[in-house]
N, C-alpha and C positions, 0 to 999 in steps of 0.2 A: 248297705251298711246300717246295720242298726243302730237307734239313738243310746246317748250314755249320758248317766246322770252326771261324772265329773272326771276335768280334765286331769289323765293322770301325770306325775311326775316323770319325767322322761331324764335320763343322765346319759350323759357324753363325758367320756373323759378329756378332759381339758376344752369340754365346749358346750355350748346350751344348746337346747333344742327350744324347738315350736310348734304350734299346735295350728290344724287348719281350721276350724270355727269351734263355738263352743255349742255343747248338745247341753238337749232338756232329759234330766230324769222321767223316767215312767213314775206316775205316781202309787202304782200296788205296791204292796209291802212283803211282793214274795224275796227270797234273795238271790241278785242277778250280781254278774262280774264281767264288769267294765274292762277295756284292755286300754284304754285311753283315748285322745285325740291322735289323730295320724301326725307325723313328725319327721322331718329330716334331717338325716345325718352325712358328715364325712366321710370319705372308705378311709381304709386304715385308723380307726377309732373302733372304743366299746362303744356298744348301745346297751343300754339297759329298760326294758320294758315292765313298771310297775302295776300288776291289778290293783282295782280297788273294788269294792260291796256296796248294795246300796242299803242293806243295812247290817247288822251286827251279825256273823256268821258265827255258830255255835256245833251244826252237824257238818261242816265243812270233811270232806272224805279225803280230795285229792283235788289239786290243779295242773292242768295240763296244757303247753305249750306245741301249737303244731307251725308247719309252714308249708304254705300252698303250693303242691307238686308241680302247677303248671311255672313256677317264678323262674325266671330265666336261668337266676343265680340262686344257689343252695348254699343254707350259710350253717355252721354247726349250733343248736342252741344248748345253752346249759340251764338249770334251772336251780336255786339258794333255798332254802330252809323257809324264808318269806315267799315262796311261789313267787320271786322277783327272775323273769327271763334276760338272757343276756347273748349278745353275738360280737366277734368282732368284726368288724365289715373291711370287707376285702377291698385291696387296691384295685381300686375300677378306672377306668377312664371314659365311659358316658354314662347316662344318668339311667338307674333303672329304680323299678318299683317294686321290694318284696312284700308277699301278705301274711299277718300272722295270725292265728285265730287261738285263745283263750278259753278254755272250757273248764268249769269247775264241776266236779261231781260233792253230791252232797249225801249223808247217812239215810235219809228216807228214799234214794233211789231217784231225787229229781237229780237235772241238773242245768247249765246256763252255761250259753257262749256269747262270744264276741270277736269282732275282728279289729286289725288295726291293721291300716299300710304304713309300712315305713322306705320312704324316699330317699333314696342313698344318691350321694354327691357326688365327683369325683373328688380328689382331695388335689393337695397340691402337688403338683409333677415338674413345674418350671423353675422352679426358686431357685435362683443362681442371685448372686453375690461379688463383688468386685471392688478393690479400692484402684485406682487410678492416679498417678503422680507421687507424694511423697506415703510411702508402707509400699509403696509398689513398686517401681522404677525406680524411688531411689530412696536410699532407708536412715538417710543421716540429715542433721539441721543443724543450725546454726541458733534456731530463735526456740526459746522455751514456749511461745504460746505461738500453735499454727494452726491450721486448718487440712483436715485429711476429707475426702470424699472420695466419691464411687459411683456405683450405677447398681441396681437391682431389679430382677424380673420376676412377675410372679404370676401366675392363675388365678390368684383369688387376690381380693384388695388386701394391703399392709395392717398390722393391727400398729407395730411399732420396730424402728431401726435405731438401736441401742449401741454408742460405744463405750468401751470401757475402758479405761487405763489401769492394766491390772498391777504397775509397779504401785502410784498413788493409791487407788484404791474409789477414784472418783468413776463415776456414770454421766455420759452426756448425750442428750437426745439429740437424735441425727434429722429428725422430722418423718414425714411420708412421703417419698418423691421416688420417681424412679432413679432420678441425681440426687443422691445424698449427701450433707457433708456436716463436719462439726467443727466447729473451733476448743481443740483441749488444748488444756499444761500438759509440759513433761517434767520429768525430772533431771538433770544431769546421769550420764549413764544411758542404759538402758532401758526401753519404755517397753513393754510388751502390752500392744493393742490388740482388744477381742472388738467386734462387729458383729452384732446379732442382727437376724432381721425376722420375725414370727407374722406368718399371716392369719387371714380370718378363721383357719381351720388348725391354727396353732400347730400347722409345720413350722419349724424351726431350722434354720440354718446359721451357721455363723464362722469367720473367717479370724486368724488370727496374724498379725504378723509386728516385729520388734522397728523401732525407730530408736536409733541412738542418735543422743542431743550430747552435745558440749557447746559453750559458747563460742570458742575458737576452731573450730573444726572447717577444715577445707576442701577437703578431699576433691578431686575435681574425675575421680571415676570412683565403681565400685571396688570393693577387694575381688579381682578375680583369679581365678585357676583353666588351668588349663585341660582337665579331668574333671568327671564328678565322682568315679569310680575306685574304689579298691578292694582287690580279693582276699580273702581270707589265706593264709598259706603259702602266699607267694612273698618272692625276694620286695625288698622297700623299693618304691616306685618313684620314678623322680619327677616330684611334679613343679611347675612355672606357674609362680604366683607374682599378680603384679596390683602397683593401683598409684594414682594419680594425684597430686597437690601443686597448688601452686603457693606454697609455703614460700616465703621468700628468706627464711631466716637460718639458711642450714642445716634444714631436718634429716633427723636418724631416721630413720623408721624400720621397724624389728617386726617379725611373723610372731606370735604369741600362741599357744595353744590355751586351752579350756581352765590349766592349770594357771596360767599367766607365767607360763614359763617360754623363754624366747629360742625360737624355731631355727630361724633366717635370720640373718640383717639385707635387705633389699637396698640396690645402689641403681643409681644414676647416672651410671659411666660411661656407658656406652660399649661394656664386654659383656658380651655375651652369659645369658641370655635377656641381659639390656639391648635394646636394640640402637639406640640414639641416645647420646651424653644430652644432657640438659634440657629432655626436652618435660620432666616433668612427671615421668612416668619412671616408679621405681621398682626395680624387677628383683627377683631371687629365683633359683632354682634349691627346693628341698626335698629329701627320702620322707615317705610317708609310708605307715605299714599297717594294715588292720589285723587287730587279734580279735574283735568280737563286732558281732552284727551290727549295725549302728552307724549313729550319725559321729565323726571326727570334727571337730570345731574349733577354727580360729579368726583371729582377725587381726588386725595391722595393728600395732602403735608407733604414734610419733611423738615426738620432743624432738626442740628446736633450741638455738641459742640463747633465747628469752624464758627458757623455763617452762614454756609453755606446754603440755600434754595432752593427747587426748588418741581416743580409739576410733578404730572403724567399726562398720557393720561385722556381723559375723557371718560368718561363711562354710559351712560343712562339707565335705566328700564324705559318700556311704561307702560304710562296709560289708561286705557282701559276701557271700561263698560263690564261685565264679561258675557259672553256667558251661557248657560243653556241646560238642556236637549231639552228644545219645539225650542230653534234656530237651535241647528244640527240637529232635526229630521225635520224641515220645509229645511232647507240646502239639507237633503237628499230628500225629498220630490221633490224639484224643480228641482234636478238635474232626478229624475224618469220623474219626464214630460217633461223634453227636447227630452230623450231618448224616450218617448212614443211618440210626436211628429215626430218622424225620423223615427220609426217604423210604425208609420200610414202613414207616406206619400210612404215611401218604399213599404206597402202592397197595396196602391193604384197605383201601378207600375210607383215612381216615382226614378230617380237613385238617386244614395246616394248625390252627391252635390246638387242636385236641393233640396232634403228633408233638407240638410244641410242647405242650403239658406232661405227656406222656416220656418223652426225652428228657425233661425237666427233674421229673420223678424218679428215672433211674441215673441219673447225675446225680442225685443227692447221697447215695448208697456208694457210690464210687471213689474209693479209697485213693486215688489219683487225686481226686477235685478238693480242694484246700474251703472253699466258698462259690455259690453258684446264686444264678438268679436268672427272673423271666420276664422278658421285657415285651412293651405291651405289643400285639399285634406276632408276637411266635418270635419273638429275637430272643437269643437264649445268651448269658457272658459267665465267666467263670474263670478261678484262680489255679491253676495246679500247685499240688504242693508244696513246688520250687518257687512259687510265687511267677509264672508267666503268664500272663494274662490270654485268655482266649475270649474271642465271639462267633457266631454264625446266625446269620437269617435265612430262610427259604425266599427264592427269587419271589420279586414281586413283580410282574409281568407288566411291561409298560412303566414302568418307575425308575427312581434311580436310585436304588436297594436292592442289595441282596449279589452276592456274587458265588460263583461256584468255577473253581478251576476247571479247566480239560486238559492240558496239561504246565508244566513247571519247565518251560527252556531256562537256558542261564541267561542270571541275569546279572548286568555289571557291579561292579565290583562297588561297595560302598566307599567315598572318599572322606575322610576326617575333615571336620568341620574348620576353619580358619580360625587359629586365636589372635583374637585382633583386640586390640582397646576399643571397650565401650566407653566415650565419655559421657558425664551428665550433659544434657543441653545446656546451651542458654540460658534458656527457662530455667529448670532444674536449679540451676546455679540462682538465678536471679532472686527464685523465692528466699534463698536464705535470707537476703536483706529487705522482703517486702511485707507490708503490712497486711495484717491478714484481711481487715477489707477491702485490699486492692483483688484479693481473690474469687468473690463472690460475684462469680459471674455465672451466665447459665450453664449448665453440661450439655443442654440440648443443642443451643446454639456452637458452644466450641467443646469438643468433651478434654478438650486442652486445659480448659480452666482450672482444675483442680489442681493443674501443676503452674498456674499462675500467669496461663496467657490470656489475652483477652480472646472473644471472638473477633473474626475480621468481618468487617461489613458486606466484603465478596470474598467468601469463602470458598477460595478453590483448592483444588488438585496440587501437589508441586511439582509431579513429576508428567511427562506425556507419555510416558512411553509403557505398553501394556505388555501383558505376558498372560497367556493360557498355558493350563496343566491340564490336560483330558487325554485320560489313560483308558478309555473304554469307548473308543470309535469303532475299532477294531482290534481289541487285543486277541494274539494268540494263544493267550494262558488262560480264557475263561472261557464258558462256556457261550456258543453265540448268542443265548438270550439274554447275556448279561452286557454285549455289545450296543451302543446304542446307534450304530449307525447313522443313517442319513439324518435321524433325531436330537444328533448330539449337538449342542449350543457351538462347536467349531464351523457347522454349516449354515449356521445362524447368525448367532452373533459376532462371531467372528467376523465371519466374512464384513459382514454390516460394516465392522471396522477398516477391516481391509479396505473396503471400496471406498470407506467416506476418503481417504487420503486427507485426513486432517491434520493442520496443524496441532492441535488439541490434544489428538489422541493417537498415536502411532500405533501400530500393530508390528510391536517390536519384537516377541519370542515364544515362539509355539515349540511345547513342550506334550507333544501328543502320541499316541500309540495306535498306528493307522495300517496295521498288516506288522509291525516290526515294533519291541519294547524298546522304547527311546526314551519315556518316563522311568524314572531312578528313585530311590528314597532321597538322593541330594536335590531333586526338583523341587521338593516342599522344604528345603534349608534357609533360606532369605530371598526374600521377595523386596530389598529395600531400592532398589532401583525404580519400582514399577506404581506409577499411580493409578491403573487400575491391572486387576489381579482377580481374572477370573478361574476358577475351579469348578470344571463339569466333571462329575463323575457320582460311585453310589457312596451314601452316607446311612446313618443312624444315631442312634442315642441306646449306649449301653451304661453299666454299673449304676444303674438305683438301687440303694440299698446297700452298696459295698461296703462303703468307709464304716458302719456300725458290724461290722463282720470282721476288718482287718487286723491279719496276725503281723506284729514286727518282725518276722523272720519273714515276710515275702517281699520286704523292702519299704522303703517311703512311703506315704501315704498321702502325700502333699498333693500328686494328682488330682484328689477326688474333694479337696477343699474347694469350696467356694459357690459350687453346685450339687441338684441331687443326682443327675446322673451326669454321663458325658457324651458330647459330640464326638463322632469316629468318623474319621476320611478315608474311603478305601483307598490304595495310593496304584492298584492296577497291577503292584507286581510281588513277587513272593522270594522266601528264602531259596539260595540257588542249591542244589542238589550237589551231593559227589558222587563219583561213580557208582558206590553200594549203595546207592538212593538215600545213602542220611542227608540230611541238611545241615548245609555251613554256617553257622554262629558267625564267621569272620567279619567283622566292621557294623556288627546286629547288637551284639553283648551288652555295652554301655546303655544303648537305648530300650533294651527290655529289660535289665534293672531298674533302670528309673522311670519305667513304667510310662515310656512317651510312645507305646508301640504293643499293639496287642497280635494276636498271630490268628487265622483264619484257616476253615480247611484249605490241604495243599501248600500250609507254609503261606496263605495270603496274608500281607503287610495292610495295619491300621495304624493312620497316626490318631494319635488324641490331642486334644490342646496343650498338656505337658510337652508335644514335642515341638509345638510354635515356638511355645512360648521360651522353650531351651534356646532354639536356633535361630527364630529370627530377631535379626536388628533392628533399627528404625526406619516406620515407615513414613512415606511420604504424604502425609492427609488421605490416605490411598481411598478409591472407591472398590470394596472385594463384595466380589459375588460368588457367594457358597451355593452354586447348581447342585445340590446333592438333596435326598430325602433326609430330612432332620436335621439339616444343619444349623435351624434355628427353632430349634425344639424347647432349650433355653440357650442361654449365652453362656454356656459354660467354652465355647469356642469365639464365639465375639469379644468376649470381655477380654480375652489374650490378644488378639487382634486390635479391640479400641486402646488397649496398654502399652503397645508397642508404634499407636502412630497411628493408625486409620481412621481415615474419616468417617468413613458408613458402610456399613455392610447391607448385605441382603442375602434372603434364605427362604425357607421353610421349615417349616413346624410340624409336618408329617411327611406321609410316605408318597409326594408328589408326582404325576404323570408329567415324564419327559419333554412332553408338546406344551404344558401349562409353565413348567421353568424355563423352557424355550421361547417363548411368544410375550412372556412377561419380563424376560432379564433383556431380551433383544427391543422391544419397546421403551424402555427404558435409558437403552444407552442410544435406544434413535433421539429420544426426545432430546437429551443432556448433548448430543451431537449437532443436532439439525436445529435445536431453538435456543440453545444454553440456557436450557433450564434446569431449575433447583433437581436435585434427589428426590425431593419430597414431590415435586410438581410431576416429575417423569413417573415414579409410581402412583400418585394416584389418576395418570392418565393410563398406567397398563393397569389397574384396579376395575376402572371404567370400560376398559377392552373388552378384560377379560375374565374379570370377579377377580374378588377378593381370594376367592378357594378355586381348586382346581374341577369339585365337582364331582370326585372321585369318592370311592367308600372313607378311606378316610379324611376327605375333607384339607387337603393340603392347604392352608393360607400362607401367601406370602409375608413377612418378617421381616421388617427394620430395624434396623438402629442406628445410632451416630444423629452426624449432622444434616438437616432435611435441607437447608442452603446450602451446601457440599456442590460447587461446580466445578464440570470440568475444568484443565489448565488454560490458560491463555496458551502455553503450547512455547511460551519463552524460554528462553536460557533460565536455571533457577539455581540457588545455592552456588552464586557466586562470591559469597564472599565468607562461604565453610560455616555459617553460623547455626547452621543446623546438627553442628557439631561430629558427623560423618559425612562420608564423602556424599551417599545418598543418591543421588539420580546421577552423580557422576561413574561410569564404570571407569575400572581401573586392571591395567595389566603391569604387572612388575612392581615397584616399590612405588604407590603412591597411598596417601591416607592426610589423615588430619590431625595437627598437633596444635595447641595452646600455645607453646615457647620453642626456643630453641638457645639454650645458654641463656644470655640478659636479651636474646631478640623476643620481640613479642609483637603481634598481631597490630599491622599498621590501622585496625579499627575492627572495635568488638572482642571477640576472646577465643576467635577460630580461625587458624589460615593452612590451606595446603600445602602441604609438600610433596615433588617427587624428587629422586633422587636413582643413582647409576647401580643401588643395591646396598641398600645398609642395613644391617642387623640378617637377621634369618634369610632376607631375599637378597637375589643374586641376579635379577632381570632390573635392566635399568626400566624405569616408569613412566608408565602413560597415563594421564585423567582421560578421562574426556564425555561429554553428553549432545544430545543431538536435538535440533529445536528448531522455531522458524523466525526471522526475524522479521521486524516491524519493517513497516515501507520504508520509515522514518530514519532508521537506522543509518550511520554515518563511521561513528570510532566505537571499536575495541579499545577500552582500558585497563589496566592492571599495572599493581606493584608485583616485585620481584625482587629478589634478594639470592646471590649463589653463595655456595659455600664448597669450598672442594681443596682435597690432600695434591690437586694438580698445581696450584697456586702457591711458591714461584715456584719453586724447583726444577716445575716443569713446561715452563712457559715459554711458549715459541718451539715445541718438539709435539712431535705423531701423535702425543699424551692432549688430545683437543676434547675434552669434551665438552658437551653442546647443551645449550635448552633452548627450546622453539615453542609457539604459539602459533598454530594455524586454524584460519577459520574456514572452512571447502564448503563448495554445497554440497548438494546430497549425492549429486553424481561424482562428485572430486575433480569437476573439470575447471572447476574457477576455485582456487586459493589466495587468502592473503595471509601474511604471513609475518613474525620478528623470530628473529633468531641471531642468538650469540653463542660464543667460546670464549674457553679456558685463554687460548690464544688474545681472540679480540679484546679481553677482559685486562687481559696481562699490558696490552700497546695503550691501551686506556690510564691503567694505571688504578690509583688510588686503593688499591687491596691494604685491606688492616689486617691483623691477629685476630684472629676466633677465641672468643673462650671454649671451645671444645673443644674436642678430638672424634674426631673416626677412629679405624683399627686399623689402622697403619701408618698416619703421619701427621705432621700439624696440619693445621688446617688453617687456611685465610677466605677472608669473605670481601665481599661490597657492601655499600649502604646499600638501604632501599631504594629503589629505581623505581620511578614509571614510565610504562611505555603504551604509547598508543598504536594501533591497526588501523587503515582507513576499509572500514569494510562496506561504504558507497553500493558497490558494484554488487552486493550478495543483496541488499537492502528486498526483504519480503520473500525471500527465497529461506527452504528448509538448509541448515547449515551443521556441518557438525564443528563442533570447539575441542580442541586436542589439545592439552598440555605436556611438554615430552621432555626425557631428560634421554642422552646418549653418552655411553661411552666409548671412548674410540682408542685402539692402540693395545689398552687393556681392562683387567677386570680388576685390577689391584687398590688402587687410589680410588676413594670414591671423590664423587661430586654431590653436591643434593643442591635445588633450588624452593625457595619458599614462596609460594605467588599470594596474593590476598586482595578483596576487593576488586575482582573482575567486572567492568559495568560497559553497557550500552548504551553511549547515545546519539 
């Protein structure tokens, strides 16, 4: 490198540069040109490379801009009127070094060169974005000044995490933390919050979502719907909108559209489609119809006897032109000629990224494809013009990416998701009346705090009971390399589980594809039972770049907020076939409008976070492990999972070797098993195993987040007393859930108690709770309150019309039970029944006080046990019963 009299000016758009030392001029006075000090930049930025003279040039002829033929990468240069050269440097993702050389010709036939290296970055590729508790889970308050936070991940260090209240018009700085948070004002009304966060390379990201404040506002769930969809063209659709208060003063409350013109009036009756008088929850059925693409928008108002007013969240259903069988199978189609594409240039012995490039290239030409893009390592994604999203990568041998079908058997049928009330938690509820310093606690420690809990000093697990989803053991729909056989974390960590036979941790529901498709798209629907939630299967990270590409006619966009690209789960199985070999759209449609579901060759099924984040409930502090390549590439798929309840996750951040996510996720749940150690303590014992990376080309590192004190469960009974606001690690078959009130009854302590009941509202199977646990040595009585309510009381008392509720607590083999149980009858010789403020659907209704009853459960005392709460009805199905239990304890 030859010396240079002076350093030159080097421009970045939107970034400086640096110079690597400073050079001495030659001291002759012939004229030489300088190309600068060597400098580094980010990819995806301009460069701009400035010469300078070392003294006054007067025969100056021409300047000339080269770049050295051996550089890995070739970049286009242009050159300005100031002989100022420019590039824009390509999204890279390792670090390479291009050369440029400088030459000037001058009038007398001499001339002068020079070189410069210029050091390209990668830029930023992680930056995801998140708020957590109130904009997120729950979008209404009570208190004009709160506190909003989140989490954020990035490649490069933070310059700044900016909020803004774009109703007021104020900015408030959220700091530099991976947990971020602020304390703003709102206004009365609506708030519309933006969240930037720009790092050192001046990517930029930022999230936006509305908080509506009134100071009376109670809501105790969101405004929800039963749909998110509707078609252009078709008859009006009748959709089930409901939402929650515990208003005590009377309230109306009316559906409202955009115009504030009223939709609904929503009641509390108990007809249908209410499902229970009083218990708080106010339902409507209303025709919706879309005439034009787009978001439809409403939200609840109440007033109450005092005057008082106020609104809900808003809430939209899209309208859409409806999808058909001939669009998914041209969808599938397109995504086979990508992949045929990559397979011919590969058998023309070209390597997998040139065929990726080259596939890449004639995708853009192709009047089918709406927006397309190339993801790093040959993964190719793309829009069709119907807005259906595709992806495909080429197997990556030994990893857990890349899948290719062999063929498409049928596959079961998809089942409609359960609309069930979400309510706010506890929590949720609690911050309206809390002061915002009681909020500031850490995220790392609890990432609950945002929404106003503390962390707990032993932070465990709440549920014990585990579940696997691993669709590629042996699937017969892909190709065998895509199998991972004996390699696959079911023969691993699984087992590991099986065998410990822990209290702690059951190995309660395998969800695997072992010679025969038993994995379903309902397998990734709710996981709220399960505290740890492991997922073995292949992964990736597609749409960087989309959301600056997106047309309103291919649907919502909201997928692609909050991160630059997204985590995709492959889910193992695909659209099922009809006889003419098209593909069936039936029970798909909903979820490839709203873009929670991308399509693969052969019809292969992708969830993205969009589709968690739609269907699952709340989770249990859960510990999940994303086995898959990319699944922590950034958090565009954790940040849905730490929203909805999880304690900690874990993943990868590349294209990881099967035996490295093996050997590290099964170490980890040995340690958190065999010593009840922290999360944080079991990984960096399989870090120390087994490295940090897997060692492989791309360098896979394992990936955390959440909480590093996250322990297992103790493995007890938990959510006994409903306050987690769903039923939760309890499963349930028939009519059981969780309500707030019931008429003027309410929660003998706290603000949640179970009910099951013989079949009220929609359901017709009378109700089971039940969870399965181990109890202490110590253990002695089962407690609980109880309250019945039932249309069998009197009328029917002392006749075949017996119906029953019982409490049993069995061990694991059901050969020791203890046990309480009553009836309608015994209830009746008892005596003391009052008048219900309710009604069922069909007669009055009498109830009991509160009751409690004890179990002597001695003889179970350290023994695994399951707890069943049951309601029966006997005789008939006509008259219901329901029972309220609350505050179930051990001791």
């Amino acid at each position: 490198m030859r010396e240079k009299a002076y350093l030159a000016a080097c421009l970045f758009m939107l970034s400086a540069c640096g110079g690597d030392d400073a050079k001495s001029s030659p001291t002759d006075n012939k004229p030489n040109i300088y190309a600068g000090a060597d400098v580094s930049a980010y990819g995806k930025k301009s460069v701009q490379l400035t010469p300078t003279f070392s003294t006054d040039v007067s025969n100056l002829s021409s300047v000339r801009w080269t770049q050295a033929e051996s550089d890995p990468l070739q970049v286009s240069i242009k050159t300005d009127s100031e002989n100022n050269a420019s590039f824009i440097a390509p999204d890279i993702y390792d670090k390479v070094t291009l050369h440029f050389t400088v030459t000037a010709a001058f009038s007398d036939g001499t001339s002068s060169s020079d070189d410069i290296e210029v050091t390209l970055i990668p830029a930023e590729h992680s930056l995801s974005l998140a708020l957590q508790g109130l904009g997120q889970s729950i979008k209404i308050t009570d208190q004009h000044l709160v506190v909003i936070g989140g989490s954020v991940t990035s490649d490069h260090p933070l310059k700044s995490i900016k909020v803004i209240n774009m109703t007021t018009g104020i900015t408030y700085d959220a700091g530099i933390a991976d947990s971020w948070q602020a304390e703003i004002a709102l206004a009365e009304g609506d708030n519309t919050i933006d969240v930037s966060a720009i790092s050192d390379d001046d990517t930029s990201l930022s999230i936006s979502t509305d908080i509506t404040y009134y100071p009376n506002i109670d809501f105790i769930t969101p405004l929800q719907f039963d749909t998110t969809t509707l078609y252009l063209g078709q008859n009006p659709k009748s959709v089930i909108v409901t939402i929650g208060t515990n208003n005590p003063n009377n309230p109306t409350i009316t559906l409202v559209d955009s115009a504030n013109q009223e939709i609904a009036t929503l009641s509390d009756d108990g007809v249908l489609p209410d499902e229970i008088q009083g218990d708080g929850i106010f339902t409507a059925k209303f025709d919706a119809q879309a005439t034009n693409v787009g978001s439809i928008c409403y939200r609840a108002k109440l007033t109450d006897t005092n005057a008082v007013s106020y609104q809900s969240e808003k809430l939209c259903l899209w309208g859409a032109d409806s999808y058909d069988n001939a669009d998914v199978t041209s969808a599938v189609m397109l995504a086979d000629s990508v992949k045929l594409l990559i397979d011919n240039s590969l058998e023309a012995g070209s390597d997998v990224k040139a065929a990726a490039q080259a596939a890449y290239e004639k995708m853009q030409t192709n009047p089918a494809i709406g927006a397309s893009g190339l993801s790093p390592d040959s993964g190719l994604w793309w829009v069709d013009d119907k807005g259906i999203l595709g992806l495909y990568h080429p197997v990556i041998a030994g990893s857990k990416s890349g899948v290719e079908l062999r063929r498409n058997e049928g596959q079961p049928p998809v089942l409609k998701a359960t609309f069930t009330t979400q309510y706010y938690s506890y929590d949720d509820q609690a911050r309206h009346s809390q002061s915002v310093t009681a909020i500031h606690t850490s995220i790392n420690q609890s990432k609950s705090a945002i929404s106003g809990l503390k962390a707990a000093e032993d932070n465990r697990i709440k549920s014990s009971r585990a579940v696997i989803v691993s669709p590629f053991i042996n699937n017969p729909n892909v190709s065998p390399a895509n199998n991972f056989g004996s390699t696959d974390d079911y023969h691993s960590v699984w087992q590991t589980l099986k065998s410990a036979n822990s209290c702690q941790l059951s190995a309660d529901k395998e969800l695997i594809n072992d010679g025969t498709v038993n994995v379903t798209l309902d397998s990734y629907k709710d996981f709220s039972l399960y505290g740890y939630i492991h997922l073995s299967t292949h992964g990736d990270n597609y749409y960087n770049g989309l959301l600056s590409l997106w047309k309103d006619e291919w649907g919502p966009n909201d997928f692609l907020k909050g991160a630059l690209s997204l985590v995709a789960i492959y889910t193992g199985i695909a659209l099922p076939q009809n006889d003419d070999g098209s593909y069936n759209i039936s029970g798909y449609e909903e979820d490839l409008h709203m873009k929670r579901l991308a399509i693969g060759p052969g019809g292969l099924l992708v969830v993205l976070p969009s589709f968690f984040d739609h269907y699952l409930t709340t989770l249990p502090n859960s510990l999940v492990a994303l086995s898959a390549c990319r699944s922590m590439h950034n958090n565009s798929l954790a940040n849905v999972l730490m929203a909805k309840g999880a304690g900690a996750i874990l993943g990868y951040d590349d294209y990881v070797l099967s035996t490295y996510a093996q050997n590290t996720t099964n170490t980890i749940l040995q340690e958190m098993l065999n010593n009840d150690s922290t999360f944080g303590e079991a990984v960096t014992v399989a870090k120390s195993t087994y490295g940090a990376s897997d060692g492989s080309a791309t360098d896979a590192k394992l990936v955390t987040t959440g909480a590093d004190n996250l322990k297992l469960p103790y493995g007890s009974l938990t959510n006994l007393d409903f306050e987690d606001g769903v039923l939760g690690v309890w499963s349930k078959d028939g009519d059981g859930r969780v309500v707030t009130q019931l008429g003027v009854t309410k929660p003998t302590g706290g603000n949640f108690m179970g009910i099951v009941s013989t079949g009220l509202g929609f359901t017709t199977t009378s109700g089971t709770i039940e969870q399965t646990a181990c109890l202490v040595s110590s253990a002695k009585t089962l407690r609980f309150n109880w309250k019945m309510f039932s249309e069998e009381f009197r009328e029917y008392c002392h006749t075949e019309y017996d119906d029953s509720f019982s409490v049993t607590v069995c061990n694991e083999d059901s050969t020791t039970c203890k046990s309480f149980k009553t009836s309608v009858n015994q209830l009746c010789t008892e005596g003391g029944l009052l008048p219900s403020d309710i009604h069922f659907d069909q007669g009055d209704v009498y109830k009991t006080e509160w009751k409690n009853e004890s179990i002597d459960i001695s003889e179970l005392a350290g023994q695994r046990v399951k707890l069943s709460v049951y309601s029966s009805d006997k005789g008939d199905s006509i008259y219901d019963t329901a029972i309220l239990v609350d505050d179930i304890t051990v001791e």
